[in-house]
PDBQT receptor file of N, H, CA, C and O in Angstrom, charges set to zero:
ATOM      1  N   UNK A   1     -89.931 -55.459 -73.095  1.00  0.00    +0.000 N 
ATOM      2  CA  UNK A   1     -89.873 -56.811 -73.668  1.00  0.00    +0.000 C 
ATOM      3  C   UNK A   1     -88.514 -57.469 -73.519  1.00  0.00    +0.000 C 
ATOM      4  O   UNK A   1     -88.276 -58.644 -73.797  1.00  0.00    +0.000 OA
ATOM      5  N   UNK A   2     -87.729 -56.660 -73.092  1.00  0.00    +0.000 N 
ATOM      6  H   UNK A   2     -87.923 -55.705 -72.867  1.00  0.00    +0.000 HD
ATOM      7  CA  UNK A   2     -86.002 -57.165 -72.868  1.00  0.00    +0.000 C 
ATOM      8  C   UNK A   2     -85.421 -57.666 -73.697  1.00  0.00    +0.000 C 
ATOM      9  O   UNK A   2     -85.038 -58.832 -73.790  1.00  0.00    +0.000 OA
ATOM     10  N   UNK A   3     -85.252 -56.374 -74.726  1.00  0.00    +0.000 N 
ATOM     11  H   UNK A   3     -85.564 -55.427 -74.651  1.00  0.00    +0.000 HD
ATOM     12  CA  UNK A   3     -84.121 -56.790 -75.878  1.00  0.00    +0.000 C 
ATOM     13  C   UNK A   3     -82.927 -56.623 -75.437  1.00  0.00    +0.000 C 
ATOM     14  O   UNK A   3     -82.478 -56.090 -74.422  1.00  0.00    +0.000 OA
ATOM     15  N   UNK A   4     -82.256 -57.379 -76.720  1.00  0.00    +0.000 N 
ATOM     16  H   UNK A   4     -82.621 -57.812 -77.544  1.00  0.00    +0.000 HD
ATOM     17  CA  UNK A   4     -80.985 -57.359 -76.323  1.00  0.00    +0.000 C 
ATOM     18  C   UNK A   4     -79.995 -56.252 -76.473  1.00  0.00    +0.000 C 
ATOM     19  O   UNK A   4     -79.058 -56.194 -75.676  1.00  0.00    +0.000 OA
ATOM     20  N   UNK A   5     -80.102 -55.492 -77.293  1.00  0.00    +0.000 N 
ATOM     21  H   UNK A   5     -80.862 -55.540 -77.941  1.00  0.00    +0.000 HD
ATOM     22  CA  UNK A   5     -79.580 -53.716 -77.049  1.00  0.00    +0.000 C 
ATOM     23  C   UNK A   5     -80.345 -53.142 -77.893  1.00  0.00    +0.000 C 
ATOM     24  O   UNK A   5     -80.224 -53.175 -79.118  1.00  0.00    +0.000 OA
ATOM     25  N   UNK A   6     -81.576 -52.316 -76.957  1.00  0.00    +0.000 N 
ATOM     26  H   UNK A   6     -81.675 -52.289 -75.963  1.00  0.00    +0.000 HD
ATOM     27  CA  UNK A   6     -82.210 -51.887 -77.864  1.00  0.00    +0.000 C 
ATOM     28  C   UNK A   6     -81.589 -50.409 -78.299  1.00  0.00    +0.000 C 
ATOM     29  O   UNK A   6     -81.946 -49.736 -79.266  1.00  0.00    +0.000 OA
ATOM     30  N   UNK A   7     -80.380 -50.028 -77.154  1.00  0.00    +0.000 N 
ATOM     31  H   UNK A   7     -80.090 -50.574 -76.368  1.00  0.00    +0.000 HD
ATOM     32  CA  UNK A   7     -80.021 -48.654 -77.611  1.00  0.00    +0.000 C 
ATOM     33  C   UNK A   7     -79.041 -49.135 -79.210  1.00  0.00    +0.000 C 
ATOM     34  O   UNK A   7     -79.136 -48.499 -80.260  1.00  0.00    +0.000 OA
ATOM     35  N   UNK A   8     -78.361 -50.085 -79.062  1.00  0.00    +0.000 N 
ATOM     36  H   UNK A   8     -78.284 -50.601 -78.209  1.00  0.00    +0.000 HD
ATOM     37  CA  UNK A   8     -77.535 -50.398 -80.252  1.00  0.00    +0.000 C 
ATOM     38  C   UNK A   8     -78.340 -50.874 -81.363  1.00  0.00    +0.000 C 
ATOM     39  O   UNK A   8     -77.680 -51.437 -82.236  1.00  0.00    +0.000 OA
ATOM     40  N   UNK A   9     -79.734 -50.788 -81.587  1.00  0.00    +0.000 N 
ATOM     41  H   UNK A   9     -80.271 -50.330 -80.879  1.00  0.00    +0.000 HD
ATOM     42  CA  UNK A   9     -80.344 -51.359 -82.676  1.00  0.00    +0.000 C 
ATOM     43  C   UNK A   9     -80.784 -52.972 -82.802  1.00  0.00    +0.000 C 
ATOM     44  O   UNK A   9     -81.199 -53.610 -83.769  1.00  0.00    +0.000 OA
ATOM     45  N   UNK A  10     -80.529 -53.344 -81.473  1.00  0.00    +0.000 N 
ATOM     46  H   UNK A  10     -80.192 -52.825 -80.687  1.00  0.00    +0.000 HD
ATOM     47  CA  UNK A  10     -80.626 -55.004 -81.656  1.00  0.00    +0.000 C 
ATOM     48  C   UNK A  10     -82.041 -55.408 -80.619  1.00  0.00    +0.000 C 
ATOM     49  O   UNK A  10     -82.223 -55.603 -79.417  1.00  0.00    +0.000 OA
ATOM     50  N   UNK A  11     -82.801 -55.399 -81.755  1.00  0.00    +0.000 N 
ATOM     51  H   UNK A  11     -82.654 -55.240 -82.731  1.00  0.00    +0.000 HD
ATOM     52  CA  UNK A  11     -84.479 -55.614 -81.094  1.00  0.00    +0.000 C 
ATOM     53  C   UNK A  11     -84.863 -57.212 -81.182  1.00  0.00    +0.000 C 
ATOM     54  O   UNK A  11     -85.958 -57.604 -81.587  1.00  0.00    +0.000 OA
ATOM     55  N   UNK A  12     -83.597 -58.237 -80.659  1.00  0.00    +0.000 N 
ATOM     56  H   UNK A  12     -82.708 -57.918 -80.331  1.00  0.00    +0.000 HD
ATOM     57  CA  UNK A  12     -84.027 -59.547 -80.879  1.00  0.00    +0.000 C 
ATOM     58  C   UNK A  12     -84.394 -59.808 -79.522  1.00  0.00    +0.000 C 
ATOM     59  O   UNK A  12     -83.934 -58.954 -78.764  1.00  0.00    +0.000 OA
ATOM     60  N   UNK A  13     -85.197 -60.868 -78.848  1.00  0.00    +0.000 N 
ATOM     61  H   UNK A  13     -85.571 -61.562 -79.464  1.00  0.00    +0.000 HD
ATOM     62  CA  UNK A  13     -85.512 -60.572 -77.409  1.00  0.00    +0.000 C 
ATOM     63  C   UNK A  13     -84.806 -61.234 -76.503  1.00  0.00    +0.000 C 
ATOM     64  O   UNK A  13     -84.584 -62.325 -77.028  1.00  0.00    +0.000 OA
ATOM     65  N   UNK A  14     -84.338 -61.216 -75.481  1.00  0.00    +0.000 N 
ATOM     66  H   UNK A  14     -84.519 -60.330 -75.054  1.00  0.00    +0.000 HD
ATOM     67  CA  UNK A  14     -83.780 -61.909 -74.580  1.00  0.00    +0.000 C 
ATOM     68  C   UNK A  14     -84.126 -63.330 -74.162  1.00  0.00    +0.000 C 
ATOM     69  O   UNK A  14     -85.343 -63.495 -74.249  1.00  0.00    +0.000 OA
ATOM     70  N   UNK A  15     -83.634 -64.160 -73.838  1.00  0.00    +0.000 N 
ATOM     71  H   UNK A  15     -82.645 -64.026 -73.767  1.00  0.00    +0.000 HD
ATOM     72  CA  UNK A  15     -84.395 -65.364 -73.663  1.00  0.00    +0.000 C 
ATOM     73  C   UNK A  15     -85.116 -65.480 -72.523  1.00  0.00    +0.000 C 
ATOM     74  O   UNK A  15     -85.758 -66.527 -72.444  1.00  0.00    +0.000 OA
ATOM     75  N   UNK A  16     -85.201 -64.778 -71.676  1.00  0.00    +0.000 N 
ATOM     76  H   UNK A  16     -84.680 -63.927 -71.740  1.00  0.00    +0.000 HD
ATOM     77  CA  UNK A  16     -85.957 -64.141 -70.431  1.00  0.00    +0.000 C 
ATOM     78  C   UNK A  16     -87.024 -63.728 -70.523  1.00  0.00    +0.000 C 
ATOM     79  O   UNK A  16     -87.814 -63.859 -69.588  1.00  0.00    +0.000 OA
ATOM     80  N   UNK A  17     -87.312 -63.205 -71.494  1.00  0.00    +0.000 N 
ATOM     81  H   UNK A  17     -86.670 -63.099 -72.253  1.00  0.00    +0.000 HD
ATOM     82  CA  UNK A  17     -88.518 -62.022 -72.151  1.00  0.00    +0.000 C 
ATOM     83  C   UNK A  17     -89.868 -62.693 -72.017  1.00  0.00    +0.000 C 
ATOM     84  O   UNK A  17     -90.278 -63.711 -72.574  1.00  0.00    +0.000 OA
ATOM     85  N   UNK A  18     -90.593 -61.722 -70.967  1.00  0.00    +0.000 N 
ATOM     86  H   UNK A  18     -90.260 -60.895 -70.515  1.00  0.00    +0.000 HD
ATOM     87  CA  UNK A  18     -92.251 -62.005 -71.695  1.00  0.00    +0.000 C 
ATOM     88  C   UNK A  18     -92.828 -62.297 -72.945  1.00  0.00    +0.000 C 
ATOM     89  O   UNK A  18     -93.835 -62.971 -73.160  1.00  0.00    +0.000 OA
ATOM     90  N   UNK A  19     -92.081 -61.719 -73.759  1.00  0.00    +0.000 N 
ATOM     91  H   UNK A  19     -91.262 -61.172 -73.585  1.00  0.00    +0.000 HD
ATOM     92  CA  UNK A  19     -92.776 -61.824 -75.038  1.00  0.00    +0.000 C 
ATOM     93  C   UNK A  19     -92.387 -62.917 -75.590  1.00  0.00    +0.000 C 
ATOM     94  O   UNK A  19     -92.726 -62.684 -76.750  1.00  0.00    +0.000 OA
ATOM     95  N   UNK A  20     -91.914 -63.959 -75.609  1.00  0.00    +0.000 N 
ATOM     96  H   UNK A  20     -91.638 -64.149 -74.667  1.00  0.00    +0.000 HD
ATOM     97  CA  UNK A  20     -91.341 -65.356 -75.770  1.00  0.00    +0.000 C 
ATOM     98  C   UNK A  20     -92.978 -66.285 -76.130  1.00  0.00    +0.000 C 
ATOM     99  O   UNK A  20     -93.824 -66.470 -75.255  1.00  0.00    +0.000 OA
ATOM    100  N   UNK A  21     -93.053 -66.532 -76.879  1.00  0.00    +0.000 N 
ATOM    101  H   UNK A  21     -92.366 -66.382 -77.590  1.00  0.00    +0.000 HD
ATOM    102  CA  UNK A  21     -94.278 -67.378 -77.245  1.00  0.00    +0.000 C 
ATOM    103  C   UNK A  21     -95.618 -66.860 -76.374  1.00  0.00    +0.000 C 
ATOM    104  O   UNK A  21     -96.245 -67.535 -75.558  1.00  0.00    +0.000 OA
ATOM    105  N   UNK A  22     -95.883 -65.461 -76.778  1.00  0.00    +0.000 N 
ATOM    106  H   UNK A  22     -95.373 -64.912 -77.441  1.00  0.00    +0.000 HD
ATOM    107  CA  UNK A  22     -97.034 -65.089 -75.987  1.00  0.00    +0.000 C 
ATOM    108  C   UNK A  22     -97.827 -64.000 -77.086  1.00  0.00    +0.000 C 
ATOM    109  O   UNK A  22     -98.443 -62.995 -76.731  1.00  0.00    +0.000 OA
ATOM    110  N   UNK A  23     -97.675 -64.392 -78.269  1.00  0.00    +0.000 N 
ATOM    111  H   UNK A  23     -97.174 -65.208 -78.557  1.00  0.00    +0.000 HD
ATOM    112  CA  UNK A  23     -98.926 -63.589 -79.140  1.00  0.00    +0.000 C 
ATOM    113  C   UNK A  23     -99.463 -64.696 -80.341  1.00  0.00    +0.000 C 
ATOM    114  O   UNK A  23     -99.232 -65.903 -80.404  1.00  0.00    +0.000 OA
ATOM    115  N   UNK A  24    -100.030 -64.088 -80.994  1.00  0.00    +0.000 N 
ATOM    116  H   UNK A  24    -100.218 -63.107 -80.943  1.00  0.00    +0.000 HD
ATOM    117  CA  UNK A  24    -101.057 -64.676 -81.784  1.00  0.00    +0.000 C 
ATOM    118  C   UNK A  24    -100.217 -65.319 -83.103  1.00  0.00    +0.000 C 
ATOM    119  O   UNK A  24     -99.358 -64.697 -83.728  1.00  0.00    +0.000 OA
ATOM    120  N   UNK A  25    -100.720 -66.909 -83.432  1.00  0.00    +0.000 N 
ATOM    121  H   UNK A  25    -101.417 -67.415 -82.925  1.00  0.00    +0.000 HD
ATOM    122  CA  UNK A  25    -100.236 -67.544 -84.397  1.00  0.00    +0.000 C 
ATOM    123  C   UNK A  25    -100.881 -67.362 -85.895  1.00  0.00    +0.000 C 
ATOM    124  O   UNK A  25    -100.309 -67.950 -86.813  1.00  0.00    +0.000 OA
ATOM    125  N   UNK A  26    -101.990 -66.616 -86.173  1.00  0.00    +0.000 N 
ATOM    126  H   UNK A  26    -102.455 -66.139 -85.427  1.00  0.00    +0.000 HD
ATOM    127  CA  UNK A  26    -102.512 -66.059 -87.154  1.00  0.00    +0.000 C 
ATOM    128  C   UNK A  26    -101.953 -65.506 -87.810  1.00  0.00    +0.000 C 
ATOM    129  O   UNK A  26    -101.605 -64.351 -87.567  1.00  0.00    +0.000 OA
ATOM    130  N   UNK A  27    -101.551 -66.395 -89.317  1.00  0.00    +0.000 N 
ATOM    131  H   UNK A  27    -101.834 -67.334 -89.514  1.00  0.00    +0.000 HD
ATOM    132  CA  UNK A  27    -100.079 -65.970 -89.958  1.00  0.00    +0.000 C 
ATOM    133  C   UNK A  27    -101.173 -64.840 -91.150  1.00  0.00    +0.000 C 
ATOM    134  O   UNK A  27    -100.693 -64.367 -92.180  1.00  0.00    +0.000 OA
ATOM    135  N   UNK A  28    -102.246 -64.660 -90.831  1.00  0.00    +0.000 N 
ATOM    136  H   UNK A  28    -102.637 -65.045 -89.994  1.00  0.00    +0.000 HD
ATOM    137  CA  UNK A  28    -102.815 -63.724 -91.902  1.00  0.00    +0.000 C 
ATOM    138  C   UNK A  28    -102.361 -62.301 -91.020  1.00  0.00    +0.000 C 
ATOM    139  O   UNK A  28    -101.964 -61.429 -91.793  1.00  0.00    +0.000 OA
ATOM    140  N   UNK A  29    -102.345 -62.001 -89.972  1.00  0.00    +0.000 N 
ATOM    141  H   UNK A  29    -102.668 -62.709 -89.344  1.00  0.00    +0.000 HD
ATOM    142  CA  UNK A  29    -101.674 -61.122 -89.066  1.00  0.00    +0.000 C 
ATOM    143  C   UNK A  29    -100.286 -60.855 -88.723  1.00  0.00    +0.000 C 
ATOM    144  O   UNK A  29     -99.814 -59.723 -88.618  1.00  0.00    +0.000 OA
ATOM    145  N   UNK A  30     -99.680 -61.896 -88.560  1.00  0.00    +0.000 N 
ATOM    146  H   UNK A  30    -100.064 -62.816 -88.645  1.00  0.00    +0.000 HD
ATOM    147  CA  UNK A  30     -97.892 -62.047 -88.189  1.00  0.00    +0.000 C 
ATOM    148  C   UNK A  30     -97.337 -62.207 -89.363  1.00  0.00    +0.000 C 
ATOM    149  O   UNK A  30     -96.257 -61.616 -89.329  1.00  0.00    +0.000 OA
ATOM    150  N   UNK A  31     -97.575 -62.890 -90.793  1.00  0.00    +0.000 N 
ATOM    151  H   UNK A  31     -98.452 -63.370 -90.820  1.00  0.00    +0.000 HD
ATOM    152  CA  UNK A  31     -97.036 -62.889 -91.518  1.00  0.00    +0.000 C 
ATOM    153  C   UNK A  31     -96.538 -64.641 -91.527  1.00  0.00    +0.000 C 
ATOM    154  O   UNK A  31     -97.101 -65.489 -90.835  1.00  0.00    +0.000 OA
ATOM    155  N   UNK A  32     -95.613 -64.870 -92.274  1.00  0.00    +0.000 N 
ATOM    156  H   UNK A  32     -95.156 -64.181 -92.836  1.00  0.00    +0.000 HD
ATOM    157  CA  UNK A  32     -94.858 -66.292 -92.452  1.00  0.00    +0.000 C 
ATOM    158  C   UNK A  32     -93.371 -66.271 -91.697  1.00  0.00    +0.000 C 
ATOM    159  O   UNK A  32     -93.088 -67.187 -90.925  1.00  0.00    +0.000 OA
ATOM    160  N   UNK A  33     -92.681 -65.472 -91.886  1.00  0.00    +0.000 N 
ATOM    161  H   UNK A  33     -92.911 -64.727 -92.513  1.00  0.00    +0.000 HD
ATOM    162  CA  UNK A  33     -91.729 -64.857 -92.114  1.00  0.00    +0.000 C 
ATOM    163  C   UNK A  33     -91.102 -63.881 -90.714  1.00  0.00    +0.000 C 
ATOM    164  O   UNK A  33     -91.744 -62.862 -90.455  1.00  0.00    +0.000 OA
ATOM    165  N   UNK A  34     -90.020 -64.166 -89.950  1.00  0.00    +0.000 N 
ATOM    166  H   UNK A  34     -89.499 -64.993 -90.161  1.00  0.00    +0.000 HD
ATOM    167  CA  UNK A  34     -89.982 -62.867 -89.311  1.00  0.00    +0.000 C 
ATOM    168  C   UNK A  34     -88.533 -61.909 -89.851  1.00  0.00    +0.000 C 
ATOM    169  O   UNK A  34     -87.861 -62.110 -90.862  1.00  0.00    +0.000 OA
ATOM    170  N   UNK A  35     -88.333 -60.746 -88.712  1.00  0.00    +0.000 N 
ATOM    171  H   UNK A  35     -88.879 -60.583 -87.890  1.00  0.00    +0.000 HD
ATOM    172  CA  UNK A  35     -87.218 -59.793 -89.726  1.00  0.00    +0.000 C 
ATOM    173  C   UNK A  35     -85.846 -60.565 -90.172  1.00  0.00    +0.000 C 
ATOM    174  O   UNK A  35     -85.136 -60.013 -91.013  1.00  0.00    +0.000 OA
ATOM    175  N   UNK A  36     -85.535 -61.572 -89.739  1.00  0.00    +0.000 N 
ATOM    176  H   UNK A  36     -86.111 -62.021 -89.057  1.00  0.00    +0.000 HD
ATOM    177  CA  UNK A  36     -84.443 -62.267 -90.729  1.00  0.00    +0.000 C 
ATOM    178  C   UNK A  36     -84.439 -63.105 -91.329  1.00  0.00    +0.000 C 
ATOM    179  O   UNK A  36     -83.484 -63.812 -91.652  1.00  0.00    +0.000 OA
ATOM    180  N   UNK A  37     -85.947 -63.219 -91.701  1.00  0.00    +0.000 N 
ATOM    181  H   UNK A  37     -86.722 -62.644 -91.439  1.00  0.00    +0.000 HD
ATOM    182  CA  UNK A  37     -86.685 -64.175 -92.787  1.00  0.00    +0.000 C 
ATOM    183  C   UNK A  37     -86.960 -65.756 -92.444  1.00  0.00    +0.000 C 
ATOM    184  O   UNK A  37     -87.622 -66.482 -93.185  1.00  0.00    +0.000 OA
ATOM    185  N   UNK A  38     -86.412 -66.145 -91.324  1.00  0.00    +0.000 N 
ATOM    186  H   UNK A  38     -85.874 -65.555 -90.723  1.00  0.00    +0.000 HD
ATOM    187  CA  UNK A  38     -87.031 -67.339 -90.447  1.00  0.00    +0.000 C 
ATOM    188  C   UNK A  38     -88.565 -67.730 -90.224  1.00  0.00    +0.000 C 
ATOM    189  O   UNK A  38     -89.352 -66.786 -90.297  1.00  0.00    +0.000 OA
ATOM    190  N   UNK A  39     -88.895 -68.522 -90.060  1.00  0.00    +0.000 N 
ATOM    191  H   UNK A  39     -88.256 -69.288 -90.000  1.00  0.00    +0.000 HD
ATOM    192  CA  UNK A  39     -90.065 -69.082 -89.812  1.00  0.00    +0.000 C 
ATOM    193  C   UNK A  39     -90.624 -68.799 -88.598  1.00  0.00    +0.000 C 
ATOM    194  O   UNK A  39     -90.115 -68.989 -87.493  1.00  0.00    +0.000 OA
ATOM    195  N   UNK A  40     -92.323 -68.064 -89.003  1.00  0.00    +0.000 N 
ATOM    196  H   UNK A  40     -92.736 -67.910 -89.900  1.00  0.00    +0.000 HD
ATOM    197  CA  UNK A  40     -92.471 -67.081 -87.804  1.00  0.00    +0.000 C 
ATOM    198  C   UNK A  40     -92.938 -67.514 -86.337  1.00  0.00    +0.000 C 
ATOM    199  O   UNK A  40     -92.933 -66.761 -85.363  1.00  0.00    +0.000 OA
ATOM    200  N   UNK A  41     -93.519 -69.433 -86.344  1.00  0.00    +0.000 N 
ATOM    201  H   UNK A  41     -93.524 -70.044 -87.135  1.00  0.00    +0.000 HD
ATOM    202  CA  UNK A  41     -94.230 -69.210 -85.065  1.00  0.00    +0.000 C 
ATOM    203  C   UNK A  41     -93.302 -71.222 -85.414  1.00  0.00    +0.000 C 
ATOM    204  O   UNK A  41     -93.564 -72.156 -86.171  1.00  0.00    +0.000 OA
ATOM    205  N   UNK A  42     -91.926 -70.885 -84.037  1.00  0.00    +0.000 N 
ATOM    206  H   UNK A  42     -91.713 -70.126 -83.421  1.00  0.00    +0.000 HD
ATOM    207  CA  UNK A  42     -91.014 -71.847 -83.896  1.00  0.00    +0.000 C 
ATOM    208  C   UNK A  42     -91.634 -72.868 -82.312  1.00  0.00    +0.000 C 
ATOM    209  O   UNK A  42     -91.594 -74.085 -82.132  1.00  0.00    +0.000 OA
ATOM    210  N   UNK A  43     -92.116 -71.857 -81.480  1.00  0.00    +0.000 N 
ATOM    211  H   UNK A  43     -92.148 -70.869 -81.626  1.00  0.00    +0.000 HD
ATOM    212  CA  UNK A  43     -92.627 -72.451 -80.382  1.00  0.00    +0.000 C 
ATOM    213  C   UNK A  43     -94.232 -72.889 -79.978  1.00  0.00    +0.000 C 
ATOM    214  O   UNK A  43     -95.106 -73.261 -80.762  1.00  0.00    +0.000 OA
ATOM    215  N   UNK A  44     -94.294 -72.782 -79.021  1.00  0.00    +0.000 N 
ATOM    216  H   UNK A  44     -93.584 -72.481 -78.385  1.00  0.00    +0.000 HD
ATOM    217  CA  UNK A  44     -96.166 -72.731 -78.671  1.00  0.00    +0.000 C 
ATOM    218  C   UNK A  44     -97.023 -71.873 -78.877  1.00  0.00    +0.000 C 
ATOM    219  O   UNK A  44     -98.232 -72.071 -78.756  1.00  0.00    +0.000 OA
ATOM    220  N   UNK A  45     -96.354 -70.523 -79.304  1.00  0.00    +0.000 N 
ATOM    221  H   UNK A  45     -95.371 -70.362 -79.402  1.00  0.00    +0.000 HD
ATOM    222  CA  UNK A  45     -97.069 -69.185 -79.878  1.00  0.00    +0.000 C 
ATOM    223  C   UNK A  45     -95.941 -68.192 -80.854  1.00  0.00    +0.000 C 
ATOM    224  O   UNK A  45     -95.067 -68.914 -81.334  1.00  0.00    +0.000 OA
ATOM    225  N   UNK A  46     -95.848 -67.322 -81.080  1.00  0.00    +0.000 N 
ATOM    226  H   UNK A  46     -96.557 -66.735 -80.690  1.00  0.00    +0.000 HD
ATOM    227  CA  UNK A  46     -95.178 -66.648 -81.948  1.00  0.00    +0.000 C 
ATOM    228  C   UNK A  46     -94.907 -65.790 -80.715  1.00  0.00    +0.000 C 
ATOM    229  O   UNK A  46     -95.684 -65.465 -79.817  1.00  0.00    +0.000 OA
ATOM    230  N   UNK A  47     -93.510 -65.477 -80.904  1.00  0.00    +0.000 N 
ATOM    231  H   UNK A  47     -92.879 -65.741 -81.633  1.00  0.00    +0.000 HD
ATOM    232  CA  UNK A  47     -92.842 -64.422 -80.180  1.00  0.00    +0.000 C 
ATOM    233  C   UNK A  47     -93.455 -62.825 -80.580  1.00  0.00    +0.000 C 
ATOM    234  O   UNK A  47     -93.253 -62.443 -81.733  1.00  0.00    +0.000 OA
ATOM    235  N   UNK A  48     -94.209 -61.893 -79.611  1.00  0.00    +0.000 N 
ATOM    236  H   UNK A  48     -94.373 -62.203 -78.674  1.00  0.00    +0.000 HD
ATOM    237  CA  UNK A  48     -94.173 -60.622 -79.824  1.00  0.00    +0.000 C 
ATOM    238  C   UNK A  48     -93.701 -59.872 -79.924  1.00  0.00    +0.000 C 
ATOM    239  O   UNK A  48     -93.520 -59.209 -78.903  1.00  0.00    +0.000 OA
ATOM    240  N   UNK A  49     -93.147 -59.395 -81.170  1.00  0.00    +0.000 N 
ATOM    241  H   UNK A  49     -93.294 -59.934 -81.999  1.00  0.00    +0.000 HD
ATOM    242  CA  UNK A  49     -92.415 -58.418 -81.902  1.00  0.00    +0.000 C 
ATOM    243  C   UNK A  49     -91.881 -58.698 -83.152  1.00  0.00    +0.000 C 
ATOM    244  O   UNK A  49     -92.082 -59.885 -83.408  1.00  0.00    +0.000 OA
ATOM    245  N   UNK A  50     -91.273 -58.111 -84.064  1.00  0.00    +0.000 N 
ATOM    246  H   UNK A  50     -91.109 -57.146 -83.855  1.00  0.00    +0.000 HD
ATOM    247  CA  UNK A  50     -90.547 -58.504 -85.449  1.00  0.00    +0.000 C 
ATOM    248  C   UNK A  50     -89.915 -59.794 -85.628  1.00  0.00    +0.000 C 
ATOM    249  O   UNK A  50     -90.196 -60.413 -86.654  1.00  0.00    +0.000 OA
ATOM    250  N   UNK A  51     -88.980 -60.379 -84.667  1.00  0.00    +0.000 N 
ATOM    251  H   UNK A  51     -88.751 -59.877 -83.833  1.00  0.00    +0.000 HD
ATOM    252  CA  UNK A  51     -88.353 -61.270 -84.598  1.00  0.00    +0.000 C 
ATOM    253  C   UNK A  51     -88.944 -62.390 -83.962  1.00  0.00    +0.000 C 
ATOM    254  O   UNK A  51     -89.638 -62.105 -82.987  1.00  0.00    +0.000 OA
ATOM    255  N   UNK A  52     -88.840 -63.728 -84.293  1.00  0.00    +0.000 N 
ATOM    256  H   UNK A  52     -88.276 -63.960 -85.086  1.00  0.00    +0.000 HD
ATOM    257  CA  UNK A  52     -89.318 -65.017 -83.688  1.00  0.00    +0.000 C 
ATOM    258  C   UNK A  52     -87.864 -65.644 -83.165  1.00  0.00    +0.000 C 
ATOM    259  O   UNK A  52     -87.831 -66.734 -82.594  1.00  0.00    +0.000 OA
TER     260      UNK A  52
């Protein structure tokens, strides 16, 4: 998914990344919220993984 260091703990995604607005906006599934408490679906889809 091309994080940005995933060996250093930093699972935010690259701006390159497939996973960039390519999963599901169903906030009964993704939640509201992503891991630094931001608002979860900013683009045309919700970014795949923890972070938006």
């Amino acid at each position: 998914p091309k994080f940005v260091n995933a060996t250093n703990g930093d699972f935010h995604l690259q701006p390159s990344s497939p996973a960039i607005d390519s999963g599901s906006t169903d906030n009964t599934i993704i939640g509201t919220e992503d891991i630094d408490g931001e608002p979860r679906v900013k683009g045309k889809a919700v970014n795949i993984g923890a972070d938006e």
